[in-house]
KOLTORVO-610405 format. One record per atom (N, C-alpha, C): atom name; residue in three letters; y, x, z. Coordinates in steps of 0.1 Angstrom, whole numbers, plus 5000, padded with zeros to 4 digits. Example, Ala and Ser with C-alpha at 12.3 -4.5 7.8 and 13.67 -1.06 7.14 Angstrom:
2
(atom N ALA (4943 5132 5078));
(atom CA ALA (4955 5123 5078));
(atom C ALA (4967 5132 5078));
(atom N SER (4978 5128 5071));
(atom CA SER (4989 5137 5071));
(atom C SER (5000 5129 5079));
END
This chain:
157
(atom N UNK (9160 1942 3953));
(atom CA UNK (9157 1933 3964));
(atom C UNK (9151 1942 3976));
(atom N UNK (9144 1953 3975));
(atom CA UNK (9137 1963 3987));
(atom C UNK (9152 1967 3992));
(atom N UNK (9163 1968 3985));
(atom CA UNK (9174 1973 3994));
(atom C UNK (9180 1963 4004));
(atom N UNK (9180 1950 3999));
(atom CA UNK (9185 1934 4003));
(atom C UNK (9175 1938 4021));
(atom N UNK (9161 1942 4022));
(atom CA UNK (9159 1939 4031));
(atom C UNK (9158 1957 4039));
(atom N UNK (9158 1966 4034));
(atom CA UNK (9164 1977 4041));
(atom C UNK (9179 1976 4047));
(atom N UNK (9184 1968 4037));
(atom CA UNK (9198 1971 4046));
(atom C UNK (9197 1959 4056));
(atom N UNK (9191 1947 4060));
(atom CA UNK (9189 1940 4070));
(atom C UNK (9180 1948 4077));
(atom N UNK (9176 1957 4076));
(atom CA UNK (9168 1964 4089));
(atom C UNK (9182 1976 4095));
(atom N UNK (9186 1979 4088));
(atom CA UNK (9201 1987 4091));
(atom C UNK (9213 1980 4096));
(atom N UNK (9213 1967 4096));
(atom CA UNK (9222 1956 4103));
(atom C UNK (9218 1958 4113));
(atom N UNK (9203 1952 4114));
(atom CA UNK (9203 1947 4127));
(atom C UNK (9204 1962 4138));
(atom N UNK (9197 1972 4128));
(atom CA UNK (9197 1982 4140));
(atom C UNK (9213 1980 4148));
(atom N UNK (9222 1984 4137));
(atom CA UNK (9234 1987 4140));
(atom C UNK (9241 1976 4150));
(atom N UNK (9234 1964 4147));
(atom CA UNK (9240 1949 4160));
(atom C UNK (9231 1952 4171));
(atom N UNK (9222 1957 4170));
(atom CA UNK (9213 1959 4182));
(atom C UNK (9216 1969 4192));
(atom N UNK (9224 1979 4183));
(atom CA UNK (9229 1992 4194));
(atom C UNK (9241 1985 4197));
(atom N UNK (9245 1980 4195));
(atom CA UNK (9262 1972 4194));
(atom C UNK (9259 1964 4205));
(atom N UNK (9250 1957 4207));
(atom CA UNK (9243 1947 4220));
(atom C UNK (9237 1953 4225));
(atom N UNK (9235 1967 4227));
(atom CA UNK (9228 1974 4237));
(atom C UNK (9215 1966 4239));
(atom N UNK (9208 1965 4228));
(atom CA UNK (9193 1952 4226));
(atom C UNK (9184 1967 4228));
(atom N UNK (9179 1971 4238));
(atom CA UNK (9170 1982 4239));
(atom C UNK (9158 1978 4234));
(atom N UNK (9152 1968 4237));
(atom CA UNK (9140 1966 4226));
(atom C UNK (9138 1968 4213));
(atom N UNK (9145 1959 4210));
(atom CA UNK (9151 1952 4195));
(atom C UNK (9153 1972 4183));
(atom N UNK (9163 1979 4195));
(atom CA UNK (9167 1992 4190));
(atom C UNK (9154 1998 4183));
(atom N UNK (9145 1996 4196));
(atom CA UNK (9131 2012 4196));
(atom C UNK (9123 2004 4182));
(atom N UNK (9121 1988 4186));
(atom CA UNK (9115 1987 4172));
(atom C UNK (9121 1984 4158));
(atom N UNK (9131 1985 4159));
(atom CA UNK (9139 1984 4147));
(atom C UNK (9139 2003 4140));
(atom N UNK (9139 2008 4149));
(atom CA UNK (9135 2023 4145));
(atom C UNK (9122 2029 4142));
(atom N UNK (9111 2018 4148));
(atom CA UNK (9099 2025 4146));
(atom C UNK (9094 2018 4128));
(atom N UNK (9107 2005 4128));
(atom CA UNK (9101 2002 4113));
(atom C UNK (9110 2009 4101));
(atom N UNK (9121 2017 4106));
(atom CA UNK (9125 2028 4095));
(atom C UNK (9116 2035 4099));
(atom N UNK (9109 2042 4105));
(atom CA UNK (9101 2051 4106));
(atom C UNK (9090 2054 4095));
(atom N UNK (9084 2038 4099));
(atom CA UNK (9074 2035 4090));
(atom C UNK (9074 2034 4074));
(atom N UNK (9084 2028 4073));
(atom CA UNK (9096 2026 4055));
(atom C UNK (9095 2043 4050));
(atom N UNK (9104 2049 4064));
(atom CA UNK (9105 2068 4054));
(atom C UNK (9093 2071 4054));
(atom N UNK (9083 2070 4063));
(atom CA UNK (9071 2074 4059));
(atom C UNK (9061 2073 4048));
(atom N UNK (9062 2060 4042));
(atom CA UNK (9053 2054 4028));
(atom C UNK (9068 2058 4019));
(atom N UNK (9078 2054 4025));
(atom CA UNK (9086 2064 4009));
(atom C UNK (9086 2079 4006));
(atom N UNK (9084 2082 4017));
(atom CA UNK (9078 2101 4014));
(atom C UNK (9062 2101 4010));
(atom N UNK (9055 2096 4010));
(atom CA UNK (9036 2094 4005));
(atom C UNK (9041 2088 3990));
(atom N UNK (9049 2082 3990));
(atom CA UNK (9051 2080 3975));
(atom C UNK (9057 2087 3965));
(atom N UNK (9065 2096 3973));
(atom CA UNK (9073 2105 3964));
(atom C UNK (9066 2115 3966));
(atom N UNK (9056 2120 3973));
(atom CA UNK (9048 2133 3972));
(atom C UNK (9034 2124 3959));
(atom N UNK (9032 2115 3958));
(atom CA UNK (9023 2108 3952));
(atom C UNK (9028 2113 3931));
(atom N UNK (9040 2112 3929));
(atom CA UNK (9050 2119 3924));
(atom C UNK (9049 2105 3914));
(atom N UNK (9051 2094 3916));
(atom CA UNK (9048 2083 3910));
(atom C UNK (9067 2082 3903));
(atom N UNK (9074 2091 3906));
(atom CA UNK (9091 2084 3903));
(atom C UNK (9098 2077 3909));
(atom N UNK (9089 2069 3921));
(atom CA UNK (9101 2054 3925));
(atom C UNK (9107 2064 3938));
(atom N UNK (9116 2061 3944));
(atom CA UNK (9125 2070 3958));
(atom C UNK (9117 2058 3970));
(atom N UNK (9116 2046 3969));
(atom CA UNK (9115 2038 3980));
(atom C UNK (9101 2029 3974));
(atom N UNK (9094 2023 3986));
(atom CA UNK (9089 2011 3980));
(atom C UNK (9093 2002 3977));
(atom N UNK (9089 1992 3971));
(atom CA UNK (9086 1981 3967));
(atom C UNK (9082 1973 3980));
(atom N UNK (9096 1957 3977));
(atom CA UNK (9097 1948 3990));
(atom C UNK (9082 1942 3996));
(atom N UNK (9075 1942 3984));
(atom CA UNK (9061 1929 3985));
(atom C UNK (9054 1946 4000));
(atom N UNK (9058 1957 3994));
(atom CA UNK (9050 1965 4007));
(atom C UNK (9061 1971 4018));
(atom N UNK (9070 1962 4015));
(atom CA UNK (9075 1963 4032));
(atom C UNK (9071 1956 4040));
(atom N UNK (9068 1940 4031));
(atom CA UNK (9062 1927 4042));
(atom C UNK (9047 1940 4044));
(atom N UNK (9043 1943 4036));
(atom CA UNK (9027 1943 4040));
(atom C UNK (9023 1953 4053));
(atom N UNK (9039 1965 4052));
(atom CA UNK (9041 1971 4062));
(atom C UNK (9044 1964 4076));
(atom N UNK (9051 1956 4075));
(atom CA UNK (9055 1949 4088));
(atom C UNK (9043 1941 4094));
(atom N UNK (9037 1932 4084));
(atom CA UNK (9024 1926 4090));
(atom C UNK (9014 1936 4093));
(atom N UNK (9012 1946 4089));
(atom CA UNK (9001 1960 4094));
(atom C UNK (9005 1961 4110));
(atom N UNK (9024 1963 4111));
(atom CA UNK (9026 1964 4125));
(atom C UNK (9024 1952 4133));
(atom N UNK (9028 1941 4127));
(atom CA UNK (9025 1931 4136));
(atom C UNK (9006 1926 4139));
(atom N UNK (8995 1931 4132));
(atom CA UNK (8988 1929 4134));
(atom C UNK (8981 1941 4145));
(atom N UNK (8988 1955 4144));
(atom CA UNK (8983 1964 4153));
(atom C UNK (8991 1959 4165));
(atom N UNK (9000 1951 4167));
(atom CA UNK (9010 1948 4182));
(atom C UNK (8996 1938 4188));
(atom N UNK (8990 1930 4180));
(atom CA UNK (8983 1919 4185));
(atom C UNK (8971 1924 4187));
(atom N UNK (8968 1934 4185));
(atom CA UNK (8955 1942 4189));
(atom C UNK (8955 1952 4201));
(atom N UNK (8968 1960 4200));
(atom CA UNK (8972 1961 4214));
(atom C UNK (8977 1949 4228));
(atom N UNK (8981 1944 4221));
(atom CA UNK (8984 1933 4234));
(atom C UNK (8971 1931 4239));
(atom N UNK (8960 1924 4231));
(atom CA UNK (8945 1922 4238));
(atom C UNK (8938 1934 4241));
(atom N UNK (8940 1941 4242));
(atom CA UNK (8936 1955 4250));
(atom C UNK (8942 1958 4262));
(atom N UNK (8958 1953 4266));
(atom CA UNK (8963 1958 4272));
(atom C UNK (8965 1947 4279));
(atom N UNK (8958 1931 4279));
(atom CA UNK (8955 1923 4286));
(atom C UNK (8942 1927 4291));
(atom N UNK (8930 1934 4288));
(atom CA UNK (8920 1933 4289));
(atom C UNK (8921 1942 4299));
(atom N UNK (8928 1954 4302));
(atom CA UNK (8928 1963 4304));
(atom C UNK (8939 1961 4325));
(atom N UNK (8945 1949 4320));
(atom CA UNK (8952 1940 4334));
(atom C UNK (8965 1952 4335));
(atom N UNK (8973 1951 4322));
(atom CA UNK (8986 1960 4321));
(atom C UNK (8994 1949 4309));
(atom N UNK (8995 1941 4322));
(atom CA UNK (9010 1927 4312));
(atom C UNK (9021 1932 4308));
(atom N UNK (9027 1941 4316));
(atom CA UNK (9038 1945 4314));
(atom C UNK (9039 1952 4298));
(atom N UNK (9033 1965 4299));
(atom CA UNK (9028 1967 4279));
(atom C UNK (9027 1957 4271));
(atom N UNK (9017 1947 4279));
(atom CA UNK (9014 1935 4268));
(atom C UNK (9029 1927 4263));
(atom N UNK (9040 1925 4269));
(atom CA UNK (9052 1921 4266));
(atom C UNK (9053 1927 4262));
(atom N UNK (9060 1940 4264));
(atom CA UNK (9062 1950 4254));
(atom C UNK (9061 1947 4239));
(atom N UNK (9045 1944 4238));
(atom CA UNK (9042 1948 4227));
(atom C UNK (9045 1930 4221));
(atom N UNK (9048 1915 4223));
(atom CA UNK (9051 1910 4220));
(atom C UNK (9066 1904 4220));
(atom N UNK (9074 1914 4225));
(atom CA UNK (9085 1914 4218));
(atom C UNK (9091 1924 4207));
(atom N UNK (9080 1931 4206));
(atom CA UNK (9079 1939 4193));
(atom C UNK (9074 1929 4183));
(atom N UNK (9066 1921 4189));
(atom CA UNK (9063 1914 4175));
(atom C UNK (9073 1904 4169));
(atom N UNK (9081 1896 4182));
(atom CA UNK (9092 1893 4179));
(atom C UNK (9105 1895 4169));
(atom N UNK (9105 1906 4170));
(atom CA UNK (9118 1912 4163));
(atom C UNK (9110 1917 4146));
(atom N UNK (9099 1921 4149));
(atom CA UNK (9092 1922 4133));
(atom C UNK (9093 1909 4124));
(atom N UNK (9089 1897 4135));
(atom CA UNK (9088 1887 4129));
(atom C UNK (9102 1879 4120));
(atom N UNK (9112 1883 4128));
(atom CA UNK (9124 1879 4122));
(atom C UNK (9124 1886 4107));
(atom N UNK (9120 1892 4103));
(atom CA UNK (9119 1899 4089));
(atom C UNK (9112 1891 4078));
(atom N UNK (9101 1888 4086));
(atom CA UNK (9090 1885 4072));
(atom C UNK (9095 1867 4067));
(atom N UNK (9091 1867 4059));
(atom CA UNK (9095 1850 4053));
(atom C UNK (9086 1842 4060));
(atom N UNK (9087 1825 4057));
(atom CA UNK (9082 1816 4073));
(atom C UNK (9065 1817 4067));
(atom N UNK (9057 1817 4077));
(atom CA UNK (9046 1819 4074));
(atom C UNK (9036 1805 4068));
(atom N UNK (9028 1806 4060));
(atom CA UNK (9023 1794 4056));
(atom C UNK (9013 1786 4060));
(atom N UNK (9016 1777 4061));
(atom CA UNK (9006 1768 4073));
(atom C UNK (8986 1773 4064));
(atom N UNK (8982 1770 4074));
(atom CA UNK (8966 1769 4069));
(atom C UNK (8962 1756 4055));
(atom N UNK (8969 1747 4057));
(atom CA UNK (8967 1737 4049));
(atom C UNK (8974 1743 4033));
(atom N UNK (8987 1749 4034));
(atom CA UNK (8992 1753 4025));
(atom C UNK (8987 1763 4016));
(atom N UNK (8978 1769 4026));
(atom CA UNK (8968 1789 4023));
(atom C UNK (8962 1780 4015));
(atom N UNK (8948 1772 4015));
(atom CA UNK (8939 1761 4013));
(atom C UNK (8943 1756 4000));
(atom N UNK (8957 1749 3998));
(atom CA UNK (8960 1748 3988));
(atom C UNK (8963 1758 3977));
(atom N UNK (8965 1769 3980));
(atom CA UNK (8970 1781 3973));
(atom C UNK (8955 1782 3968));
(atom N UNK (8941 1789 3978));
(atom CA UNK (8939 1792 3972));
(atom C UNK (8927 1783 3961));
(atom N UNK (8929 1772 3965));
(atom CA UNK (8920 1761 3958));
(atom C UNK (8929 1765 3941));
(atom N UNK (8940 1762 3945));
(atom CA UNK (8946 1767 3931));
(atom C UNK (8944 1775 3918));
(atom N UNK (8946 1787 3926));
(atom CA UNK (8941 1800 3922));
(atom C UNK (8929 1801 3913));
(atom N UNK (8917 1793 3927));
(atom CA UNK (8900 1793 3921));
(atom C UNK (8903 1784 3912));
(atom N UNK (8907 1774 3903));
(atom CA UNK (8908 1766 3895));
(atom C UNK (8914 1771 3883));
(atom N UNK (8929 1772 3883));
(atom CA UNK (8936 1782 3874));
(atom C UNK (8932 1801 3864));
(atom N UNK (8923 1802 3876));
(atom CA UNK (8911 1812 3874));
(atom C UNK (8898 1811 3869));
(atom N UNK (8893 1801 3873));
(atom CA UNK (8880 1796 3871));
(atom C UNK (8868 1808 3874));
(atom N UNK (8873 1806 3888));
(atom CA UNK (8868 1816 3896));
(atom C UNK (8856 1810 3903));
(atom N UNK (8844 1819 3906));
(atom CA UNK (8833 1814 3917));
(atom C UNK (8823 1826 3917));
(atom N UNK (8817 1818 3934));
(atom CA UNK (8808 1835 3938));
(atom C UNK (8818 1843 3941));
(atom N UNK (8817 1851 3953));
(atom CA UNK (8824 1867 3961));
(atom C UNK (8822 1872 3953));
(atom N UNK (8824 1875 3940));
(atom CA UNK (8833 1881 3928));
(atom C UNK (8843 1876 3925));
(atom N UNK (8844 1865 3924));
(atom CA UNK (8864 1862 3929));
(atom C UNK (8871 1867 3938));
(atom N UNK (8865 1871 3947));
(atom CA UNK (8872 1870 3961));
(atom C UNK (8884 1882 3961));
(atom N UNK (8883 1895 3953));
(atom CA UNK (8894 1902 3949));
(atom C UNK (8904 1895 3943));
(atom N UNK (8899 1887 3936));
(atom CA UNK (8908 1878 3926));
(atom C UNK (8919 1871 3935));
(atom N UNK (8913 1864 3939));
(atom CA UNK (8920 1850 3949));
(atom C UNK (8928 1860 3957));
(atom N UNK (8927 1868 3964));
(atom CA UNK (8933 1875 3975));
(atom C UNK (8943 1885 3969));
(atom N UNK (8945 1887 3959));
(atom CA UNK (8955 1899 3950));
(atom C UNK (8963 1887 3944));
(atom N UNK (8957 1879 3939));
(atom CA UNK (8968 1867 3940));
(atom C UNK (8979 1861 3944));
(atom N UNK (8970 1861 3960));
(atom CA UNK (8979 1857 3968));
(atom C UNK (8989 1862 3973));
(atom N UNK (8986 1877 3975));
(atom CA UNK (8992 1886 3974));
(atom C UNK (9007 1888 3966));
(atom N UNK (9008 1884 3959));
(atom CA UNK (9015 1884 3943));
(atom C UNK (9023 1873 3947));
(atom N UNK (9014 1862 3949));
(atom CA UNK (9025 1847 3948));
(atom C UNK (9032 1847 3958));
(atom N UNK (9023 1852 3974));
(atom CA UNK (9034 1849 3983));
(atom C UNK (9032 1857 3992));
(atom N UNK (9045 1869 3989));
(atom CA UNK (9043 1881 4003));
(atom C UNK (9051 1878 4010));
(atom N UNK (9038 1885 4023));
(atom CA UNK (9045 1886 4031));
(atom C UNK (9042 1872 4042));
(atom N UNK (9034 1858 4029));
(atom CA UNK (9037 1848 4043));
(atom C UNK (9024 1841 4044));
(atom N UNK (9013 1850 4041));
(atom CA UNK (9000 1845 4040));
(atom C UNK (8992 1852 4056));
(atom N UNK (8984 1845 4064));
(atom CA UNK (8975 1853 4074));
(atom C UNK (8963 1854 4061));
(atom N UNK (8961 1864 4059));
(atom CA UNK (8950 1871 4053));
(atom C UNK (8935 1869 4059));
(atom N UNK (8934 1869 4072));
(atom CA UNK (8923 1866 4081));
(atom C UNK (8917 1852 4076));
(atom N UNK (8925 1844 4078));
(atom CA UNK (8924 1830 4078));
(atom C UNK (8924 1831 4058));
(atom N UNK (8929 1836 4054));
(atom CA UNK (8928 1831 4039));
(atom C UNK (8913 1839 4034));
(atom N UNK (8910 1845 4039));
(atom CA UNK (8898 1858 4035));
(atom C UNK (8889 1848 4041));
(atom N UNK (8885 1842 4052));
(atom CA UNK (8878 1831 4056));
(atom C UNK (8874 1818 4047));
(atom N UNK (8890 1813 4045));
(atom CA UNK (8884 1805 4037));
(atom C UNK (8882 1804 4023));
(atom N UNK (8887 1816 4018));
(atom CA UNK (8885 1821 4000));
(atom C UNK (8868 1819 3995));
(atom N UNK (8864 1828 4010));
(atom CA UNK (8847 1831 4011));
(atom C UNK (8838 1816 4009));
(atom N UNK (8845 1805 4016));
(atom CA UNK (8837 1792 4021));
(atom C UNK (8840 1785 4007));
(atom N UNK (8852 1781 3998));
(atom CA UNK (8854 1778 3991));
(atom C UNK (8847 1781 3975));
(atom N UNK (8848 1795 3976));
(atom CA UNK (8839 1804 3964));
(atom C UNK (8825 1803 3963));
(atom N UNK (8818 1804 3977));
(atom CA UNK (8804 1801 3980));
(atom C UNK (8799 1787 3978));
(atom N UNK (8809 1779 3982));
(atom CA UNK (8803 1764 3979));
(atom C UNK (8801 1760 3960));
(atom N UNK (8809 1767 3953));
(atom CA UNK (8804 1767 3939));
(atom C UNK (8797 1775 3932));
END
C-alpha cells in the first residue's frame, strides 16, 4: 500500500509538469524529498525495510502541513501575503493526499471509545488513546484537538 500512494505522488508530479502546475511541481518534489529522506534514516537505522510504512507518509505530510500553517502565521504577522499564499497552496496540494479528515465530533467519539474499550483513566492513558488513534485512523485525525480533548475526558474520571 506505501507504493499505492508513492506512485500517486509520481502521477501527480508527472501531470503537474505535463500542466506546467509550477506550484503543485515544487511541492510535489519537496514531498519526494522528504519520503527519500526518512527512507535513507531508515536504512542507515539498518532496520531491513527500503521505504516507509504508509501510516508515516500521512504523518510525514501532516508534519508538512502543520509547518505550512506555522509559517503562513508568521508570514502574516510579519505583513508578507504573498509567502503566506505560497505557503497555502502548498498546503493545498499536500492536502489532496491525506484521507478526509475527521470531524471533531467523530475524534470525541473515537476517543470515548478507546477510553472504554481500554479502560483507561488519569494522563496515564493519554499515550494509550493517542497511539490508538494513531493506528485506527492515519493520517485523518488533528492531533491538537484530539490531545485536548483525550486530556478533558481522562481527567474527568
Amino acid at each position: 500500500m506505501t507504493q499505492a500512494l508513492r506512485e500517486q505522488f509520481t502521477h501527480a508530479l508527472k501531470l503537474a509538469l505535463r500542466n506546467r502546475e509550477v506550484h503543485a511541481v515544487s511541492t510535489l518534489r519537496l514531498i519526494l524529498a522528504a519520503l527519500k529522506d526518512r527512507d535513507i534514516a531508515l536504512r542507515s537505522q539498518g532496520k531491513g525495510e527500503d521505504s516507509i510504512p504508509e501510516a508515516e507518509i500521512l504523518t510525514v505530510l501532516q508534519t508538512m502541513i502543520r509547518q505550512r500553517q506555522e509559517s503562513i502565521a508568521a508570514y502574516e504577522n510579519a505583513g508578507r501575503p504573498t509567502h503566506a499564499q505560497q505557503e497555502q497552496r502548498e498546503i493545498e496540494v499536500i492536502r489532496h493526499f491525506l484521507p478526509q479528515p475527521m470531524t471533531e465530533l467523530q475524534i470525541e467519539q473515537a476517543i470515548v471509545e478507546i477510553v472504554k474499550t481500554k479502560s483507561l483513566s488519569g494522563l496515564k492513558g493519554m499515550s494509550c488513546v493517542m497511539s490508538e488513534l494513531r493506528k485506527q485512523h492515519p493520517g485523518a485525525v488533528d492531533f491538537a484537538f484530539a490531545g485536548k480533548r483525550a486530556k478533558e475526558l481522562l481527567t474527568q474520571q
